[in-house]
C-alpha positions as CSV (number, residue, x, y, z in Angstrom):
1,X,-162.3,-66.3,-1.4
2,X,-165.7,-67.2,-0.3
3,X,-165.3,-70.6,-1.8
4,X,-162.3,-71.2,0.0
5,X,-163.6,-70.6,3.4
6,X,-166.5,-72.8,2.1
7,X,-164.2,-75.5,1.5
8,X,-162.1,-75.0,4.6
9,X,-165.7,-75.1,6.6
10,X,-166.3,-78.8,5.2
11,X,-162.8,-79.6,6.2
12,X,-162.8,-78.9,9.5
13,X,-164.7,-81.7,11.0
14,X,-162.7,-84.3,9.1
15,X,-159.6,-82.8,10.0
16,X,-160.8,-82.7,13.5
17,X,-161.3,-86.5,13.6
18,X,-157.6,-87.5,12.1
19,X,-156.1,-85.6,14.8
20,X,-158.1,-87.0,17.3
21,X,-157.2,-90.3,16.0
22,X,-153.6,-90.0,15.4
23,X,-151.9,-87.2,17.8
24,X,-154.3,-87.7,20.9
25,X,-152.4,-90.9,22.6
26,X,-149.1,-90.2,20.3
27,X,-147.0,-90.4,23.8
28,X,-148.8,-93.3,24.3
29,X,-148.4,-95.2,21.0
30,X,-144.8,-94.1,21.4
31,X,-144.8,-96.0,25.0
32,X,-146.2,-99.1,23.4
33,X,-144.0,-99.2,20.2
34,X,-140.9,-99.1,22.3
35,X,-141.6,-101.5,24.7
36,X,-142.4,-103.9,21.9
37,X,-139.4,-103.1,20.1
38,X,-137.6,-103.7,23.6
39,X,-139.1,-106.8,23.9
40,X,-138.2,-108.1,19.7
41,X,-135.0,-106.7,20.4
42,X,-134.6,-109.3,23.7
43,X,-135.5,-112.3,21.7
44,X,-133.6,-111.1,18.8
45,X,-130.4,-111.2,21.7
46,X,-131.6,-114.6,22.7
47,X,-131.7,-116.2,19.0
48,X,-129.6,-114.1,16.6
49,X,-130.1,-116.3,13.6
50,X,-134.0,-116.2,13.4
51,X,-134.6,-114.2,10.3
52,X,-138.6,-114.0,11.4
53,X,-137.5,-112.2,14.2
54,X,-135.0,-109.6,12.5
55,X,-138.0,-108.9,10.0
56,X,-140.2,-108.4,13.3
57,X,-137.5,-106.1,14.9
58,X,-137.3,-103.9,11.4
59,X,-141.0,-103.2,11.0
60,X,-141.4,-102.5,15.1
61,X,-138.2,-100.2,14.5
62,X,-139.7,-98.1,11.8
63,X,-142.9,-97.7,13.6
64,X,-140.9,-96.7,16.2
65,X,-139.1,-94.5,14.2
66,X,-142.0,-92.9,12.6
67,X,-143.8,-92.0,16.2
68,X,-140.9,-90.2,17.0
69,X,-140.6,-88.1,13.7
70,X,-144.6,-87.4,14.2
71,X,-143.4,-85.9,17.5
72,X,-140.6,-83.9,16.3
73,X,-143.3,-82.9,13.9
74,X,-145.8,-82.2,16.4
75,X,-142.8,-80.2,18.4
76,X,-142.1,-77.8,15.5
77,X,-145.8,-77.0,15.5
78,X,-145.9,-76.1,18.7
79,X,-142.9,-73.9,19.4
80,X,-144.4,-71.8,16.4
């Protein structure tokens, strides 16, 4: 037992930072990822055909995608 808490001690501060760094501005990065889909999705409109742009608009909309999952995530924690 004592070792766990040990281990859980070293933990903390590392854990600590990857929070910080990737739920901190999550509304934010959500913001940004879906006004940049918006905007791939426009030019997409504009030139259908442009296969660049549907690989563009794929990767922006699983980003996307994956923001909103870390909310629903970060939901679930929180109504706990």
């Amino acid at each position: 037992m004592y070792q766990l808490t040990v281990l859980l001690k070293r933990m903390q501060r590392p854990l600590k930072h990857l929070n910080n760094s990737r739920f901190k501005d999550i509304y934010q990065q959500l913001a940004t990822s879906k006004s940049n889909l918006e905007a791939i999705q426009n030019q997409l409109h504009q030139n259908p055909m442009d296969t660049d742009m549907q690989h563009k608009e794929e990767e922006e909309r699983g980003k996307y995608l994956d923001i909103l999952d870390l909310i629903l995530k970060l939901m679930h924690q929180k109504v706990k």
